[in-house]
TORFIDO-859859 format. One record per residue: residue number from 1; residue in three letters; x, y, z of N, C-alpha, C in turn. Coordinates in steps of 0.05 Angstrom, whole numbers, plus 5000, padded with zeros to 4 digits. Each point is the difference from the previous one (the first is absolute). Layout:
% residues N
     k     r   n_c1   n_c2   n_c3   ca_c1   ca_c2   ca_c3   c_c1   c_c2   c_c3
   NUM   ALA      X      Y      Z       X       Y       Z      X      Y      Z
...
END
This chain:
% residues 259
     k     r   n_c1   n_c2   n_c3   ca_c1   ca_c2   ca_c3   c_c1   c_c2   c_c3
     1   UNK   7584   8434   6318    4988    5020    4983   4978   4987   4983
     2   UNK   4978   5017   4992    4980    4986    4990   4990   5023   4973
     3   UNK   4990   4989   4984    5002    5017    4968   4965   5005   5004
     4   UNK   4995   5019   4997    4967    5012    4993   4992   4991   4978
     5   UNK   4980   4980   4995    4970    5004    4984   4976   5001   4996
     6   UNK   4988   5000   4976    4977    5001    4999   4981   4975   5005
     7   UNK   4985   4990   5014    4984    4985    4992   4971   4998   4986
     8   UNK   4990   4984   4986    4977    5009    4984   4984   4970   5004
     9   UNK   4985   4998   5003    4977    4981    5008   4980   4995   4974
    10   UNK   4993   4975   4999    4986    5002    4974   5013   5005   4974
    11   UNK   5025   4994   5008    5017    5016    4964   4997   4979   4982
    12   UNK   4994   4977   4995    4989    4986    4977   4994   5002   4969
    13   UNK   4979   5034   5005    4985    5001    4971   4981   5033   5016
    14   UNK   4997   5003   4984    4986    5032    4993   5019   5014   5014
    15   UNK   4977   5016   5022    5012    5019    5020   5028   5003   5012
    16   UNK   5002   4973   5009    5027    4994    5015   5010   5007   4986
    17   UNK   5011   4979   4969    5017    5006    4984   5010   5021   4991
    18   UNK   4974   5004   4998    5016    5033    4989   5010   5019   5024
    19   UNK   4992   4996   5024    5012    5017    5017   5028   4996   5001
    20   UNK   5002   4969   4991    5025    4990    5009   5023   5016   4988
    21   UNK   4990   4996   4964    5011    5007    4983   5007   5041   5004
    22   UNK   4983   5013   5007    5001    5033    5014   5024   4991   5016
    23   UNK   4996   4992   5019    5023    5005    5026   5030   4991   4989
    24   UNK   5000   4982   4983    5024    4993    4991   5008   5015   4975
    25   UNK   4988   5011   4995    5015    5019    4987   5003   5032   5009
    26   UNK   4987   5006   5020    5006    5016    5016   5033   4995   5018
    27   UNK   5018   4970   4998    5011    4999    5017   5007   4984   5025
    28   UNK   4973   4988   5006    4992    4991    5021   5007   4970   4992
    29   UNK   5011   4981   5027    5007    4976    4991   4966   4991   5011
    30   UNK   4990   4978   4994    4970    4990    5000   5005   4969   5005
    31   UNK   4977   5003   5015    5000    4966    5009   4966   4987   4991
    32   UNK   4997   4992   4991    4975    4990    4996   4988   4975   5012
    33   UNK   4973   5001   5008    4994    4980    5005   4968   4996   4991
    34   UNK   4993   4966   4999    4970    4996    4993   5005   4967   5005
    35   UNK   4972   4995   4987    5000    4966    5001   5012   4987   4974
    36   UNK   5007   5015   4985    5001    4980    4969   5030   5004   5001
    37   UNK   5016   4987   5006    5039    5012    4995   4996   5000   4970
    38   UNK   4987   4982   4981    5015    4994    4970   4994   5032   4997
    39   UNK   4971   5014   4997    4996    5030    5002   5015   5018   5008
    40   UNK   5011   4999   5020    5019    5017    5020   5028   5001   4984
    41   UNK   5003   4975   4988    5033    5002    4995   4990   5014   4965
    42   UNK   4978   4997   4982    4996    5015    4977   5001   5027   5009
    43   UNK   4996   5004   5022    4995    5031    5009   5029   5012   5002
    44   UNK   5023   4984   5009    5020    4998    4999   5010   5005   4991
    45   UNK   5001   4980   4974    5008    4993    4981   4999   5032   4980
    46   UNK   4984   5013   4996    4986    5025    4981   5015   5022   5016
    47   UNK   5011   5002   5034    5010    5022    5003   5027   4998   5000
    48   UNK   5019   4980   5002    5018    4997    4991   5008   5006   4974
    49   UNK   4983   4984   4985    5014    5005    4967   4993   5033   4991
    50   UNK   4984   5015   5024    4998    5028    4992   5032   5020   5012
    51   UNK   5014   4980   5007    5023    5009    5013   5009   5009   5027
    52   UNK   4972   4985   5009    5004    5012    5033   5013   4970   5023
    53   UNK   4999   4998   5015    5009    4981    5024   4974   4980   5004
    54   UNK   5020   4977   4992    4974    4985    5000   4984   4996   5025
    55   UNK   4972   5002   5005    4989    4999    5038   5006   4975   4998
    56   UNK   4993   4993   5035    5002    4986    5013   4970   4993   5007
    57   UNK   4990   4969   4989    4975    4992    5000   5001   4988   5031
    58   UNK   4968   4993   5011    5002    4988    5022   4961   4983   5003
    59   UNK   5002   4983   4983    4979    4982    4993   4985   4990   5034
    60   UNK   4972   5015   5004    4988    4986    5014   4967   5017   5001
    61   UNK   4989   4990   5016    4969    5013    5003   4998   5010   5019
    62   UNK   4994   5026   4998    4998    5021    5022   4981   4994   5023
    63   UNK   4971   4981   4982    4980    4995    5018   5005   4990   5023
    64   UNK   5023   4979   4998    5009    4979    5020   5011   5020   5029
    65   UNK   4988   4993   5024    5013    5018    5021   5032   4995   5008
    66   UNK   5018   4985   4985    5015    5004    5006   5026   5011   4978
    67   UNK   4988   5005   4969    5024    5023    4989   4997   5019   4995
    68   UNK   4992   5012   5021    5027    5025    5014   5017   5000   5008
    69   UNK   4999   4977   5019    5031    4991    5014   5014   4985   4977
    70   UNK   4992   4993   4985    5018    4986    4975   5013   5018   4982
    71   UNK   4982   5024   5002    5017    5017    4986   5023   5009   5008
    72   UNK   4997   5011   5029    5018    5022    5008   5016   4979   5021
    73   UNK   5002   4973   5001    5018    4986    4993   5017   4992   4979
    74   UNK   4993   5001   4974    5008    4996    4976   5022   5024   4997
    75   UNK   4985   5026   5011    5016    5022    4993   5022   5007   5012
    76   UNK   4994   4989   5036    5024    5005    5014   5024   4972   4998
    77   UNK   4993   4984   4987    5027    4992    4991   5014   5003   4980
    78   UNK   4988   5005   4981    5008    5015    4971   5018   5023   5006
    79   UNK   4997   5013   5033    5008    5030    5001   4988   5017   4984
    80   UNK   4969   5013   5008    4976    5018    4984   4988   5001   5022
    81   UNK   4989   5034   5006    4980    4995    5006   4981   5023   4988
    82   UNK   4980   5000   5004    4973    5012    4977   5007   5035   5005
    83   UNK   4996   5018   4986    5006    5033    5000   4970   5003   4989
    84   UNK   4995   4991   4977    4969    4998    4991   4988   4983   5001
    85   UNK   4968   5003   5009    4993    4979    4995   4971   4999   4981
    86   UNK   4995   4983   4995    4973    5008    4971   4985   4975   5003
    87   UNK   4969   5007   5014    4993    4981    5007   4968   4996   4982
    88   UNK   5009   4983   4979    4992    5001    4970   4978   4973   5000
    89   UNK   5007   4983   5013    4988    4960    5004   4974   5009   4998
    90   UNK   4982   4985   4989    4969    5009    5016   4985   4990   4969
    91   UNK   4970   4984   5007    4985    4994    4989   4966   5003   4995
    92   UNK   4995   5005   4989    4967    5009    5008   4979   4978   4994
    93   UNK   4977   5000   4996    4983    4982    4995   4969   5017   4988
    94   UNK   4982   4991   4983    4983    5015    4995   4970   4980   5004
    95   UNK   4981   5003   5009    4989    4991    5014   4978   5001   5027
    96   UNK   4976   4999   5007    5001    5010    5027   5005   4979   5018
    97   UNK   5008   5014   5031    5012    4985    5016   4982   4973   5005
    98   UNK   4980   5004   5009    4991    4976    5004   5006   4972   4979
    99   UNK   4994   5004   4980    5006    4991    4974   5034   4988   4999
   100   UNK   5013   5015   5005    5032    4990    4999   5006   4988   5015
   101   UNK   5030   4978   4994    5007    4980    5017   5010   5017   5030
   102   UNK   4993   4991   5014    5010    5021    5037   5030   4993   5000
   103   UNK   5013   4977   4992    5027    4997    4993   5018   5015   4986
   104   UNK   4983   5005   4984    5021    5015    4980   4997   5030   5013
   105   UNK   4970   5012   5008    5001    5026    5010   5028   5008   5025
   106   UNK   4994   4976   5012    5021    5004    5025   5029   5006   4992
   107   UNK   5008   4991   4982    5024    4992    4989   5001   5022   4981
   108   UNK   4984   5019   4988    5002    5024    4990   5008   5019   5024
   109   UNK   4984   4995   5020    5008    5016    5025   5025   4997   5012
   110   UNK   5013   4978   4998    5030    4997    5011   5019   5010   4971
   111   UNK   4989   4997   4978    5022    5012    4995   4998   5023   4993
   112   UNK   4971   5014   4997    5005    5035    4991   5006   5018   5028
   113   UNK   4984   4981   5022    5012    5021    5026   5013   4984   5009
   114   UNK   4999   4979   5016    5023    4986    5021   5033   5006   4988
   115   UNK   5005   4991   4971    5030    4991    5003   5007   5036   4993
   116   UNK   4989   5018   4995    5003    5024    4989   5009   5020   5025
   117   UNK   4980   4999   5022    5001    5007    5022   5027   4988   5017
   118   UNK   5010   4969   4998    5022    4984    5012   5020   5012   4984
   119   UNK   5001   5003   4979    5026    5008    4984   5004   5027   5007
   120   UNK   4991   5023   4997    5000    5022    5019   5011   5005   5013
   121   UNK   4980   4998   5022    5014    4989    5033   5031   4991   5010
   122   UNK   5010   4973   4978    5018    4989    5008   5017   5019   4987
   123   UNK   5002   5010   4982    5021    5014    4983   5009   5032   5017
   124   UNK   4976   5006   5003    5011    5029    5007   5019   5013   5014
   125   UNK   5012   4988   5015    5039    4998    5013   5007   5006   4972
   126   UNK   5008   4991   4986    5014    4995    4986   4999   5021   4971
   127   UNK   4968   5000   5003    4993    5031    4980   5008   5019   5008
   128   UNK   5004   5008   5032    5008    5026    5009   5023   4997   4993
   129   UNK   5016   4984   5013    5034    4998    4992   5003   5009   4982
   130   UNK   4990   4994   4967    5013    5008    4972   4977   5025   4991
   131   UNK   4984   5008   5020    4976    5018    4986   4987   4996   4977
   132   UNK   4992   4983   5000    4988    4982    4981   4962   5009   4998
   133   UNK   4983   4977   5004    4980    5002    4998   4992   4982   4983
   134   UNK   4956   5000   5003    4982    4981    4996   4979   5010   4980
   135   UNK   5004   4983   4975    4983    5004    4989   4976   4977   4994
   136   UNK   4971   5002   5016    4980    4981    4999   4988   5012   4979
   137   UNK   4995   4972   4976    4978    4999    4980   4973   4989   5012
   138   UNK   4991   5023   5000    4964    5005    5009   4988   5002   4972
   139   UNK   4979   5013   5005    4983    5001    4972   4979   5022   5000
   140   UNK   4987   5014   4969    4981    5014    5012   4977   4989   5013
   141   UNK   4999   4973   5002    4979    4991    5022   5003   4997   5026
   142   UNK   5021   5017   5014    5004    5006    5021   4983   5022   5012
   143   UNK   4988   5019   4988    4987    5018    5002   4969   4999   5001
   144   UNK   4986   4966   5002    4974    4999    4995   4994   4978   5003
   145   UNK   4978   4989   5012    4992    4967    5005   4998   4996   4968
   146   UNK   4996   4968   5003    5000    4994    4966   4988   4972   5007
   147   UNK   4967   5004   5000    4984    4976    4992   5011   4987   4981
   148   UNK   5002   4970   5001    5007    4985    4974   5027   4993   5006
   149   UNK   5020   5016   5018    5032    4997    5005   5007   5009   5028
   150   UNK   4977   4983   5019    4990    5021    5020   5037   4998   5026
   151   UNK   5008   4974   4993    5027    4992    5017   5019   5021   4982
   152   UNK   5007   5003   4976    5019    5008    4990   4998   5034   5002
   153   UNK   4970   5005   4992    4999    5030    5016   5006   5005   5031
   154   UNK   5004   4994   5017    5004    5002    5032   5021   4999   4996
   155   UNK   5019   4976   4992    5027    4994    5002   5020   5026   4986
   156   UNK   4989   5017   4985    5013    5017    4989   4995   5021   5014
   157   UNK   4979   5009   5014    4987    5019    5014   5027   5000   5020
   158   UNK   4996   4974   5006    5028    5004    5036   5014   5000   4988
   159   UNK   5015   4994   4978    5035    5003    4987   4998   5031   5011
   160   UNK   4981   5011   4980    5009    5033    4997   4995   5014   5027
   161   UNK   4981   4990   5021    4996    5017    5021   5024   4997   5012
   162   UNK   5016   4969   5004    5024    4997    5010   5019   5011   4987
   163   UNK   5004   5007   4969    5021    5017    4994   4997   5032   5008
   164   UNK   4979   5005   4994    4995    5027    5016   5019   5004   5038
   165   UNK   4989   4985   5011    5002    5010    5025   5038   4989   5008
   166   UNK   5014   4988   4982    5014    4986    5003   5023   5021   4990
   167   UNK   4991   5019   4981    5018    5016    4980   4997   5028   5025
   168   UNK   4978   5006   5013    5005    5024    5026   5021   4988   5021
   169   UNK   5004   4978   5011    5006    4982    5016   5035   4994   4991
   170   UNK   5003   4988   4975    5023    5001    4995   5019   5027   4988
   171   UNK   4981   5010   5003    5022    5026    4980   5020   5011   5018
   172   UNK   5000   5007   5029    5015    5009    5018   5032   4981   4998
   173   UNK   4996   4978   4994    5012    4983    4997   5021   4994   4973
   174   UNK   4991   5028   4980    5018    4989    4972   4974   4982   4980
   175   UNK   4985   4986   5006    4991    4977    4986   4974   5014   4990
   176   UNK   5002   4993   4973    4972    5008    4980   4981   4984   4998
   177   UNK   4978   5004   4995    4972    4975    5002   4981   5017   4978
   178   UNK   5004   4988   4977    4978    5014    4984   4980   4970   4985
   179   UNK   4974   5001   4998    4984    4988    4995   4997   5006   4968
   180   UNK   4999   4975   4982    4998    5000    4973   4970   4992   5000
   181   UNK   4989   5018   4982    4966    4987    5000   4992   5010   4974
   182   UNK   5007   4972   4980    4999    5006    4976   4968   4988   4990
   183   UNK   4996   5002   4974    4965    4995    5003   5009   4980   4974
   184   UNK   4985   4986   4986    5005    4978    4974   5023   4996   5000
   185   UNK   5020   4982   4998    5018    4995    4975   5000   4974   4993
   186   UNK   5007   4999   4975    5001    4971    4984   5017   4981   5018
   187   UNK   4995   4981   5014    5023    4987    5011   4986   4971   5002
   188   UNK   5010   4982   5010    4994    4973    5010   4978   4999   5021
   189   UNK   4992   5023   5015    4980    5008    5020   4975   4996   4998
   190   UNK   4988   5006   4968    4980    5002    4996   4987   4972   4991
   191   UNK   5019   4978   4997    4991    4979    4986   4993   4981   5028
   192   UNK   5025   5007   5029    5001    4986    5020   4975   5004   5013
   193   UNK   4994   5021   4998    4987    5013    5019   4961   4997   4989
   194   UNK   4999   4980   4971    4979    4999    4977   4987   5027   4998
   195   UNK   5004   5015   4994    4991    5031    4991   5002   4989   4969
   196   UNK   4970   5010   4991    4986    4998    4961   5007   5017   4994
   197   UNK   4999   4995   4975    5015    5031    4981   4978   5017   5007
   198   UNK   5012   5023   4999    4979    5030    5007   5000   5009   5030
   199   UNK   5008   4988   5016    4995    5004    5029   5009   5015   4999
   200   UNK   5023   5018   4992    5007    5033    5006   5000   5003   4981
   201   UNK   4995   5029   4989    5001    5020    4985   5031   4991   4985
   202   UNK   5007   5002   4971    5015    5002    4995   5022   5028   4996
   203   UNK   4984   5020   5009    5015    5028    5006   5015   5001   5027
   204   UNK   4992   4989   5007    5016    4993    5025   5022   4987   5017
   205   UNK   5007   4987   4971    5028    4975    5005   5026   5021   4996
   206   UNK   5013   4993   5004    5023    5008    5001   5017   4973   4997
   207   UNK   5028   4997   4988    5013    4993    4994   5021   4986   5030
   208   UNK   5001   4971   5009    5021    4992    5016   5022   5024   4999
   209   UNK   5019   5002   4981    5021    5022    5005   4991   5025   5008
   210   UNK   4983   5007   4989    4999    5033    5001   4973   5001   5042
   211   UNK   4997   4982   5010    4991    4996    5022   5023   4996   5017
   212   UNK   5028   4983   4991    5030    5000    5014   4999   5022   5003
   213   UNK   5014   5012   4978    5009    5033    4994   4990   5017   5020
   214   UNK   4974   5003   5005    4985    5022    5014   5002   4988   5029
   215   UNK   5004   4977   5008    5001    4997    5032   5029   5008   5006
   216   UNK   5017   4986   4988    5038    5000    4998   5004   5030   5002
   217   UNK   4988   5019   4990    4994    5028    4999   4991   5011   5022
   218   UNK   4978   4992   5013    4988    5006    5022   5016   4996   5021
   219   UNK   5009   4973   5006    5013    4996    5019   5028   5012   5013
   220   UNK   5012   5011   4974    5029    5014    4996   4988   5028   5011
   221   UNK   4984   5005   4998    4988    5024    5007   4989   5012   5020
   222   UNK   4988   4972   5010    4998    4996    5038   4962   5008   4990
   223   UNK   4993   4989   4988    4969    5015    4997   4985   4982   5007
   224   UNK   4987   4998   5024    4975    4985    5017   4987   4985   4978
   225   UNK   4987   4996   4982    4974    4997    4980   5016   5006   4975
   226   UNK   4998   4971   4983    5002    5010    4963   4976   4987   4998
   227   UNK   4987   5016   4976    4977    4989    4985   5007   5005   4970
   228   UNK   5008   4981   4992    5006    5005    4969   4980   5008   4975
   229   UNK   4992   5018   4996    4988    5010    4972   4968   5011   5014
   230   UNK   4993   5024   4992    4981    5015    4998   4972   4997   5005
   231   UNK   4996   4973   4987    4975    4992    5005   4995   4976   5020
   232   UNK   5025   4991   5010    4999    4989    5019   5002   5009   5034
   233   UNK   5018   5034   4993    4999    5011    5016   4966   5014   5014
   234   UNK   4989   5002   4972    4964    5009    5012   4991   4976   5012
   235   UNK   4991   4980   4987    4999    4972    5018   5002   4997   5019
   236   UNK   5029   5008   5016    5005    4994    5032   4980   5026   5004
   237   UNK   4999   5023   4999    4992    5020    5016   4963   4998   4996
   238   UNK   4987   4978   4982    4970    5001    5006   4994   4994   5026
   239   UNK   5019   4991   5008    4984    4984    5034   4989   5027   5017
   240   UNK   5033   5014   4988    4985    5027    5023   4987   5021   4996
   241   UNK   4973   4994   4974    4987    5023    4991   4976   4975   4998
   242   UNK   4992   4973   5001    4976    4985    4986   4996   4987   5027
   243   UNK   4970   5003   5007    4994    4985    5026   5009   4967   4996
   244   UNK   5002   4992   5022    5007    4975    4996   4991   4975   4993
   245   UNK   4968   5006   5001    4983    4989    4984   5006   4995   4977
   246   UNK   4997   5022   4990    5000    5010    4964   5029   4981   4995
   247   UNK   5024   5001   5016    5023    5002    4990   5003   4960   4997
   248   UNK   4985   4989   5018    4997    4964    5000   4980   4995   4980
   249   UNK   4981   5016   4991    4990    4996    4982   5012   5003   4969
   250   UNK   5015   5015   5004    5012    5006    4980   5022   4982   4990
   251   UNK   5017   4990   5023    5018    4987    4997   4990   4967   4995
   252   UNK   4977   4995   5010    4983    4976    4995   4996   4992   4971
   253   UNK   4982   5031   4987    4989    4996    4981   5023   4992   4970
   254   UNK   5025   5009   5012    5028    5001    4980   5001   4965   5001
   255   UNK   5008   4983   5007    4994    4974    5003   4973   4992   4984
   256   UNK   4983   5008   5009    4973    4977    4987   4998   5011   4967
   257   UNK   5009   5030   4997    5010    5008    4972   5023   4977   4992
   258   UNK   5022   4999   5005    5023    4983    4985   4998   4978   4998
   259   UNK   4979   4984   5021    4993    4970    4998   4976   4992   5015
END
């Protein structure tokens, strides 16, 4: 016999965390993983003493092609295997391509699509079994090239086209696939990724928790697409009213404004 959980990718700090922290108090036993364990086990550490079961950490880097199999080795001897999965890891860079290290771009690309896409894939047995489901953190720059973040805009583009076609595809099956595509939030992201103060609008942030809340929500709900808050929801939908011109110019000119 094997016990259903959640897994959450990236659970460290911002997003993750707090997803972590939603699901476990929803109920859900949670397994976390990232590169920093001392992080992972504070993450721990905070849902526990909120009274819930403490997760089950599993310290490694997604980038690397081979944990996946570390994971869901880790999990099938523990007796676990994934019901959710929340595929949260992912880093951006601000910059134009030419300009950025090609190393680091690549390695944005393995881990916002390669290990996201592998984790998926390998899980979904096991999502159908408990009717579970996938929730990928995309972004509202999934909806638009983005001079200046030109790898980290694509990379989000395919999260969400792949959660899209993935959520028609799995649904026959029990399994939910809803795409989180939140726009600002204060997290560790913006400093990794060197984004200057001002680069987004500050009407537009939303809060790590209250961006959990609304996916954890979505996903319970089986709803293709969350876009958390109003003005981020117009945002995604300029692409399909502003020629595409206008729309790289625009997104250009937001950059050479913040820095």
């Amino acid at each position: 016999m094997t016990a259903p959980v959640t897994l959450i990718t990236g659970a460290s700090a911002g997003i993750g965390a707090a997803l972590a922290a939603v699901f476990a108090e929803h109920g859900h036993a949670v397994v976390l993983t990232a590169r920093r364990e001392a992080q992972l086990a504070a993450v721990a550490d905070a849902i526990e003493g909120a009274g819930r079961p403490r997760p089950r950490i599993i310290a490694t880097d997604l980038a690397r092609p081979e944990a996946a199999e570390q994971i869901e080795s880790e999990l099938r001897a523990a007796g676990l295997e994934v019901q959710f999965l929340v595929n949260n890891a992912g880093f951006g860079l601000v910059g134009n391509a030419l300009d950025s290290g090609r190393a680091e771009q690549l390695a944005m690309v393995d881990l916002n699509v390669r290990a996201s896409t592998e984790l998926s894939l390998r899980f979904t047995d096991s999502m159908a079994r408990h009717k579970g489901g996938i929730l990928n953190v995309a972004s509202v720059a999934s909806f638009m090239p983005g001079p200046g973040m030109a790898v980290y805009h694509a990379t989000k583009a395919y999260l969400l086209s792949f959660s899209e076609a993935l959520h028609q595809e799995l649904k026959p099956k029990g399994v939910r696939v809803t795409a989180l595509c939140p726009g600002p939030v204060e997290t560790e992201f913006q400093a990794r990724a060197g984004m200057p103060e001002g680069y987004f609008p500050k009407f537009m942030a939303r809060s790590a928790r209250r961006v959990a809340n609304d996916g954890y929500d979505g996903l319970m709900r089986g709803k293709r697409v969350v876009i958390p808050g109003f003005d981020n929801q117009v945002a995604a939908l300029l692409p399909k009213f502003l020629p595409r011109g206008t729309l790289l110019s625009l997104v250009g000119r937001r950059r050479n404004f913040a820095g």
